[in-house]
Steps between C-alpha positions, in 0.01 A plus 500: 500500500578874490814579711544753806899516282263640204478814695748766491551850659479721192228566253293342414507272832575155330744298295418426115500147440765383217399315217256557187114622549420113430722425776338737729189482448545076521668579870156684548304218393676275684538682828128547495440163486711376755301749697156317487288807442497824326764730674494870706676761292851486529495165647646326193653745272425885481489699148662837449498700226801703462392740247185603776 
């Protein structure tokens, strides 16, 4: 699952995963699923959008 080492101390908060969007968004998939249910935002992954 999503890792407290994820998080960082500057903007925006968190550490970008490596790897391709496929990658990520398969790390998503599976994280969710070893989760059992739909998570709370943040709990699995959060989204930033750097150009906002």
């Amino acid at each position: 699952m999503g890792d407290q080492r994820d998080l960082i101390e500057q903007d925006p908060g968190f550490q970008a995963w490596s790897g391709t969007k496929e990658e990520r968004l398969r790390r998503i998939a599976a994280e969710t699923e070893a989760l059992g249910r739909l998570p709370e935002t943040g709990e699995v992954a959060w989204i930033h959008d750097p150009s906002a």
